[in-house]
N, C-alpha and C positions, 0 to 999 in steps of 0.2 A: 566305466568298469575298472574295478583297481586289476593290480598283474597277479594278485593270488585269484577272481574271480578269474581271469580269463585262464590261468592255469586251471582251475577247478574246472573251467568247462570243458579244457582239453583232456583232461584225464575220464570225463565223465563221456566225450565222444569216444576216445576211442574204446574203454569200458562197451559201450554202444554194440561197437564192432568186434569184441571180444564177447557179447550174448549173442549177434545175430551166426556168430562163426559158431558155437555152439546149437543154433537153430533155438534159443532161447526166448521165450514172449518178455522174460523181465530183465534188467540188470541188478545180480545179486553180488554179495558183497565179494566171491570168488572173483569178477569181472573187475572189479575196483583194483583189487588186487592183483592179477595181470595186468591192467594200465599202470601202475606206478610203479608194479617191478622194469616196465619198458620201458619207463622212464617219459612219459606223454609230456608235453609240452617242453617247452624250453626256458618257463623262469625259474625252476627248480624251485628251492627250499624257501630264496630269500625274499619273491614277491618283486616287490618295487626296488630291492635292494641290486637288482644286479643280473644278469642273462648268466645260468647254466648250464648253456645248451652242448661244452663240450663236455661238462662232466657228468651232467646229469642232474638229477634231484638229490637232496639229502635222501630221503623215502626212500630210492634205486639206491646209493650207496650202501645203507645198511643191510638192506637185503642184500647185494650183491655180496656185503663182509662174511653171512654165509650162508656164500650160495646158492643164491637165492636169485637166477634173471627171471625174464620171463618164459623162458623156454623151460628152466627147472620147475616155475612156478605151474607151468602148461602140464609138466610131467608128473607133477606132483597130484594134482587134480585128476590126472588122468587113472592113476594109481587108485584116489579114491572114488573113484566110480566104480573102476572093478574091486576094489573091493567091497561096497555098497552090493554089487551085482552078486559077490559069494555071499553074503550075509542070508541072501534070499533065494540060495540054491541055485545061482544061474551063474554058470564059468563062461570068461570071455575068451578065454581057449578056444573052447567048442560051438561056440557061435561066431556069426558074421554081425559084428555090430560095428556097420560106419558112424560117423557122426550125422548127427541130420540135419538134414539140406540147410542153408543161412533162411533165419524170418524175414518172412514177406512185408512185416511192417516194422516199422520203429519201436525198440523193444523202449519199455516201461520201466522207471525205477522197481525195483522188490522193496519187501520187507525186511531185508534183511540189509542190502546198501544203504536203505532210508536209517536203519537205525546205527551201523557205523558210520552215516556222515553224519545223524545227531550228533553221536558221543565225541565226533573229530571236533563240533563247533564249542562242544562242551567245556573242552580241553584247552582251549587258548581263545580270549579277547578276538573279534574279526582283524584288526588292526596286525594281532601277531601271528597269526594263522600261515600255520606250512605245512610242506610238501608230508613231514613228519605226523602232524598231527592228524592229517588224514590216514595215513598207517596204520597210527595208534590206535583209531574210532575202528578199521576193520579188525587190526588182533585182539582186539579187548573180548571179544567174539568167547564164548566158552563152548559152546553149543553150533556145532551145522559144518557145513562144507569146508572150511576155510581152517578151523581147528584141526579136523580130520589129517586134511590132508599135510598138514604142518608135521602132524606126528610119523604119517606115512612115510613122507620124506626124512626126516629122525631131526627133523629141527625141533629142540626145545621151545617152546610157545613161551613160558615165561622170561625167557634169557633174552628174547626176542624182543620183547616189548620194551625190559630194563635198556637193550641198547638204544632204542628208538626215544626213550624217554633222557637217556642221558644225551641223544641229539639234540633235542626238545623237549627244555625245561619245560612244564607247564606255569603258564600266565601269571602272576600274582606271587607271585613265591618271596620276593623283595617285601609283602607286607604282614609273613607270618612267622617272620622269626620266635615269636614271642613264644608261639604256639611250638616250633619244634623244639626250642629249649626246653617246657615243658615235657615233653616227649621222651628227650635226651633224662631227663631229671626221672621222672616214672621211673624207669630202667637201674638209673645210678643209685639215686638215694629210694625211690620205693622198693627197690629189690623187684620190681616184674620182669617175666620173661623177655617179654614185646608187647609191644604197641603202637598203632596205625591209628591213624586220621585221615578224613577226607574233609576238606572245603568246598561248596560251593557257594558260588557267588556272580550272581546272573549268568551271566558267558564264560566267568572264569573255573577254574579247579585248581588246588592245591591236594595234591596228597604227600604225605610225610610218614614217616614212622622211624623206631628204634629198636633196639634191642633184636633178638633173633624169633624166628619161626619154630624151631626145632633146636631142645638146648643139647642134644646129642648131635649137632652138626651148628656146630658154631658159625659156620660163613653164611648159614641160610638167613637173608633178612626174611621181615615179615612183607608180604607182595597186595597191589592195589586189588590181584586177583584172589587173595584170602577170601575161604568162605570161614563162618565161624557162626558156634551157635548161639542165637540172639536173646533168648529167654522170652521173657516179658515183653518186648518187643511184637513177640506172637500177637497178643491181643489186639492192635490196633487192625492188624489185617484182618482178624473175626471180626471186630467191629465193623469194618468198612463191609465187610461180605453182608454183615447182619442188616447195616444201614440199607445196602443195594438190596437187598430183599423187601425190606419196609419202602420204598420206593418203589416196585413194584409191585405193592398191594400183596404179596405173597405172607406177610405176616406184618404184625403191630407193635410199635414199642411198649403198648400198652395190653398187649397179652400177656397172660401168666405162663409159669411155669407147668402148671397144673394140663392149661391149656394143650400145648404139645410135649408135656412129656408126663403123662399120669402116673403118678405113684411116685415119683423118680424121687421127688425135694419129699420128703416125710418119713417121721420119725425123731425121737430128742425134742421132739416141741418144733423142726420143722415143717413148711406148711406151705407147700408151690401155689397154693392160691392165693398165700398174701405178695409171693413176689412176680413183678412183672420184666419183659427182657430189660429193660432202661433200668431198676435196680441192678441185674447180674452186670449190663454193662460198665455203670457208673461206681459199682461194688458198694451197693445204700441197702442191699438185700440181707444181710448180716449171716449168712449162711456159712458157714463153718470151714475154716480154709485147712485142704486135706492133706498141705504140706508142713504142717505144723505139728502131721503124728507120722514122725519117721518112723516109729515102730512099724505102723500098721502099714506104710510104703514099703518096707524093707522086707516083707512076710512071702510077697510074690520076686520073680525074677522080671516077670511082665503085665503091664496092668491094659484095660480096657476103659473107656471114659466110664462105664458103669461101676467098675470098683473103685474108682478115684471117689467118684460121687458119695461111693455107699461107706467109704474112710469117713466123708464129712458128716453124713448123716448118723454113724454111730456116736457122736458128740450134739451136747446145745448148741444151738446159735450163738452167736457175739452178740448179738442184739435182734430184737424183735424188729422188721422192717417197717420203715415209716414212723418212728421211736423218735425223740426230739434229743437231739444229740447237745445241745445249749450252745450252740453256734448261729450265726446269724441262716446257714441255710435250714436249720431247721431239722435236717436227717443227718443220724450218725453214718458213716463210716468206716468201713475196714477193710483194707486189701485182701481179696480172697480169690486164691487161683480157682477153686471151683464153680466161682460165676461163668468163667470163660471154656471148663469143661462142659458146662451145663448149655451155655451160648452155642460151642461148638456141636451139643450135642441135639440141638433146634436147627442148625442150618440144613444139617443132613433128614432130619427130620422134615424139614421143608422141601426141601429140593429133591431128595431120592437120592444124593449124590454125595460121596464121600468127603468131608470137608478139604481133604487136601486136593483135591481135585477145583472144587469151588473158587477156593484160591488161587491154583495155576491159571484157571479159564477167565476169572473176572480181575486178575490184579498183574498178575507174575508175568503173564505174555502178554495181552495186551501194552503193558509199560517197556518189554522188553528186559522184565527181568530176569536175566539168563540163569543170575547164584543163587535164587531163591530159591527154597521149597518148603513143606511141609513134612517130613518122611510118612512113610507109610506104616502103620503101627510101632514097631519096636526095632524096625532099622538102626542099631549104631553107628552104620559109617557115613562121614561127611564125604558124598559126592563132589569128583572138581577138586582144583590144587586149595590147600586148607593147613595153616599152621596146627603144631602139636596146642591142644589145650590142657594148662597143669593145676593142679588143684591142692592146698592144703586142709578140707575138707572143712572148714571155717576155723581153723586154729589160729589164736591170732600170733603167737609166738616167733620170733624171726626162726628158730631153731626148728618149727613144723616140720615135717616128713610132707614133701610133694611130691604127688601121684599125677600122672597120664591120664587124664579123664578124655582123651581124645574120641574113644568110642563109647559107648553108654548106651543100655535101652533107655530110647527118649518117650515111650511111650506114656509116663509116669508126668511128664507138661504136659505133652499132648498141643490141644489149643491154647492152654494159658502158658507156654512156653518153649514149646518144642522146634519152630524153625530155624532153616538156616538162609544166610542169607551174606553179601558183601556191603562192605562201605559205598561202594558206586551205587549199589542196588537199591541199597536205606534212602540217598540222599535224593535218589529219583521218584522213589515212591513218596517219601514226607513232601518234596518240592512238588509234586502232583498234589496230594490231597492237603494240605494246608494252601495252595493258589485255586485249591475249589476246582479241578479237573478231574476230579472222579468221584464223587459225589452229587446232586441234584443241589438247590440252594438249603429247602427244608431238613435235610439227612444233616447237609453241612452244618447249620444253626444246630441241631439236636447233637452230634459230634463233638461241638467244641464249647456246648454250655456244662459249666462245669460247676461242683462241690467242692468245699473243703476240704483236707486231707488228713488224717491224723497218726502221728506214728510211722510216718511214712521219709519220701523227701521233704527235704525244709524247703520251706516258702513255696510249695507247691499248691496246685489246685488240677482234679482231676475231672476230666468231661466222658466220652465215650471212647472207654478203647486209647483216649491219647491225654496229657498233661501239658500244662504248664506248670514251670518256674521262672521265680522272680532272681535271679542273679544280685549279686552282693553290691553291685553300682546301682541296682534299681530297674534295669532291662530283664524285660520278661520274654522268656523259649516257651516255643512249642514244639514234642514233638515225645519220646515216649523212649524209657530205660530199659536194660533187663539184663539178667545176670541169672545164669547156672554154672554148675561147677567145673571152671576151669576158663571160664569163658563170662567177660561182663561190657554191655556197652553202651553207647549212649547217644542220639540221635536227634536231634534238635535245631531247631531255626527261628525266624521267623516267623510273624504269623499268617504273613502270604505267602511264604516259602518259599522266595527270593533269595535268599542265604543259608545253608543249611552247613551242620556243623555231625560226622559222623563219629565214633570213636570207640575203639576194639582192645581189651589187654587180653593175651592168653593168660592170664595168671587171676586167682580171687581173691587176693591182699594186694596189701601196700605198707610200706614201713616207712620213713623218712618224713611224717610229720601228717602224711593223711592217716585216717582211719580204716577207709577201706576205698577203691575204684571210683566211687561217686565222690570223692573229693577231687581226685586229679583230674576228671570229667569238667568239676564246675569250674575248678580254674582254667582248663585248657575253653569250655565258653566265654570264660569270662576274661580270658585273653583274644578273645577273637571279636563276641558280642560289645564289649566295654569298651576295647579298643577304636574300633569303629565308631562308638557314639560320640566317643572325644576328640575325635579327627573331623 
């Protein structure tokens, strides 16, 4: 057993005895959290490097820097329970509430410790794994007791993390310079506000970024904890929900439109019987995309997926479905956000259950993804810490007038664009269902068999809800784009999803020799994917 294993075990016993002291059946990630502000075992930070047992741990130093032992950390939790207890009417004033008696049996990892020791091994190679990085796996936390009570106590949660990360680098960061230069250059020469990356790479992480968060507070960088909204990106999560349905015999790729949604596709010569959901998914359906009549977007303040629809239906098709497009697959093509309002508006129709709910229950919590959601109809605000998003409204001019698009009704994507979501969150969900963890094999196969693309990305090929591109050295990603205003990114790996590559601008230009966001994307891939194949 190395000296960071036998520190892990120490932290995780006395964790033990900080749920059974709460009368606790689990060890959740609060308990983690009082072990390493105590400071549990004695090799600290460095492992095999050395005994800290008069200083402590790095993990106990930085909390300590403020504030933070374990008796604060005790007091801090204590806080948020009562204030859990007002939320729901009940004052700890006026009641007698001891703590309850210690558990009679050996309390059990939780869900919530399992998933900050994931993200702690995520974070550093085993080889470089410290007291730190287990820290880091419980603050990354956005959501549940440990956040809570951070605030309670008035410690900043993200200052928090930045110290803990400037104790410990994370792993790999010696082999991505190429990438933060990139990063650095976005900023300088494309003119963007900011921009963030995430790497993963089996056990390792890199995250990087430039530029600021918020250009009316200059010192804010942009944070690993950015939520931001993902566009296009949306679709692959309908797809997966669509695929997990078809898996469950609840519905067929080879059903129509017609099928479960009558009347809905017709009118202009279209015709929901000729299209089936594997058309809307693969976008071979040629139905009318409803973001291409801003007029008729711009008429409401708030839309519903039926007047998105009924946009596309007041025009022809692009093409008739199943139409020979002169490519070797045989069917034409066209990106059209209305397949995925139509997708989303079959899931609900299937299940009884609102799509963004579908998604938190089959993808978002199960994976543990804390920054994700769906909003719920025309929600503007980005829940959770979230850079400003600015937008010059597709102007391509350097002299543009840019705007705040930070809040927006999103209900106008909806399914074909409207979540939110983090770089950690992206590179967990693609690294799951490109390694074939949340999918069946057949859904999987149906997923990533793909078509032509036209009009679209260069060298791409599109399958369900997700793409490849073929990279300018000849290396081919998987994984899926998206871009709304103010906000564009891009998410890609592998095609076991062993390496994943995430990437976020708050801005929707570029000057300094890209076009637009998708070229500083493909070279930061193609600094990272390229790089790697010539080594």
């Amino acid at each position: 057993m190395s000296a960071f294993d036998k520190y892990l075990h120490e932290v995780i016993v006395r964790a033990a005895h900080e749920a059974q002291e709460d009368g606790s059946a689990t060890i959740d990630a609060q308990h983690l959290l009082l072990s390493l502000a105590a400071g549990a075992g004695s090799q600290g930070s460095q492992g095999s490097q050395g005994n800290q047992g008069s200083q402590g741990s790095t993990a106990q130093q930085v909390l300590a820097s403020v504030g933070l032992d374990r008796d604060a950390v005790r007091e801090a939790l204590d806080r948020e329970f009562e204030h859990s207890l007002s939320t729901v009417g009940v004052s700890p004033v006026g009641h007698d509430l001891p703590r309850p008696s210690p558990a009679s049996q050996q309390p059990k990892m939780g869900a919530s410790a399992r998933l900050a020791l994931e993200r702690s091994f995520a974070s550093a190679r085993k080889k470089d794994q410290r007291s730190e990085h287990l820290l880091l796996g419980i603050l990354q936390a956005q959501v549940g007791t440990v956040p809570r009570a951070l605030a309670l106590a008035g410690i900043d949660q993200a200052e928090l993390v930045d110290r803990v990360r400037q104790a410990a680098p994370t792993s790999g960061a010696e082999g991505h310079e190429a990438v933060q230069r990139l990063l650095q250059q976005a900023v300088a020469q494309g003119g963007l506000p900011g921009i963030l990356a995430e790497v993963r790479d089996g056990d390792g992480q890199w995250f990087g970024t430039a530029g600021v968060a918020d250009t009316t507070r200059p010192g804010r960088k942009r944070s690993q904890h950015d939520r931001f909204r993902i566009g296009s990106i949306s679709k692959t999560f309908v797809a997966t929900v669509v695929l997990q349905l078809a898996a469950e015999g609840r519905l067929s790729l080879d059903d129509t439109a017609e099928q479960w949604l009558p009347g809905v596709v017709h009118g202009h010569h279209h015709d929901g019987a000729g299209v089936d959901v594997r058309m809307l998914l693969n976008h071979t359906s040629g139905i009318f995309n409803y973001t291409d009549d801003q007029e008729a977007l711009n008429r409401r303040e708030t839309h519903s997926p039926e007047s998105l629809v009924q946009i596309a239906m007041s025009h022809p098709p692009t093409f008739t479905p199943g139409s020979d497009s002169g490519s070797d697959s045989g069917s034409a093509w066209a990106y059209s956000n209305t397949n995925y309002v139509l997708a989303g508006m079959i899931v609900e129709r299937a299940t009884g259950r609102a799509l963004a709910e579908e998604i938190t229950e089959r993808i978002s919590r199960p994976l543990g993804l804390t920054g994700t959601y769906l909003p719920h109809g025309g929600d503007p605000v980005i829940l959770g810490p979230h850079s400003r998003h600015y937008t010059k409204l597709f102007r391509t001019d350097p002299g543009a007038p840019v705007h705040d698009a930070t809040e927006f009704d999103s209900s106008m994507f909806w399914a074909a664009g409207g979540m939110i979501s983090t770089a950690g969150d992206l590179n967990r969900f693609f690294g799951a269902l490109l390694g074939g963890r949340i999918l069946p094999p057949d859904q999987q196969r149906d997923m990533f068999t793909t078509v032509p693309t036209r009009d679209w990305i260069p060298d791409s090929a599109y399958g369900l809800g997700v793409s490849s591109v073929r990279l300018p050295c000849g290396e081919t990603v998987w994984g899926m784009g998206g871009a709304l205003f103010g906000s564009w990114s891009y998410a890609y790996g592998t095609r076991d999803g062993s390496r994943m590559v995430t990437a976020n601008v708050n801005g929707d230009w570029s000057d300094g020799g890209w076009d637009d966001p998708i070229g500083i994307f493909t070279d930061l891939l193609e600094a990272e994917f390229c790089r790697r194949r010539d080594t």
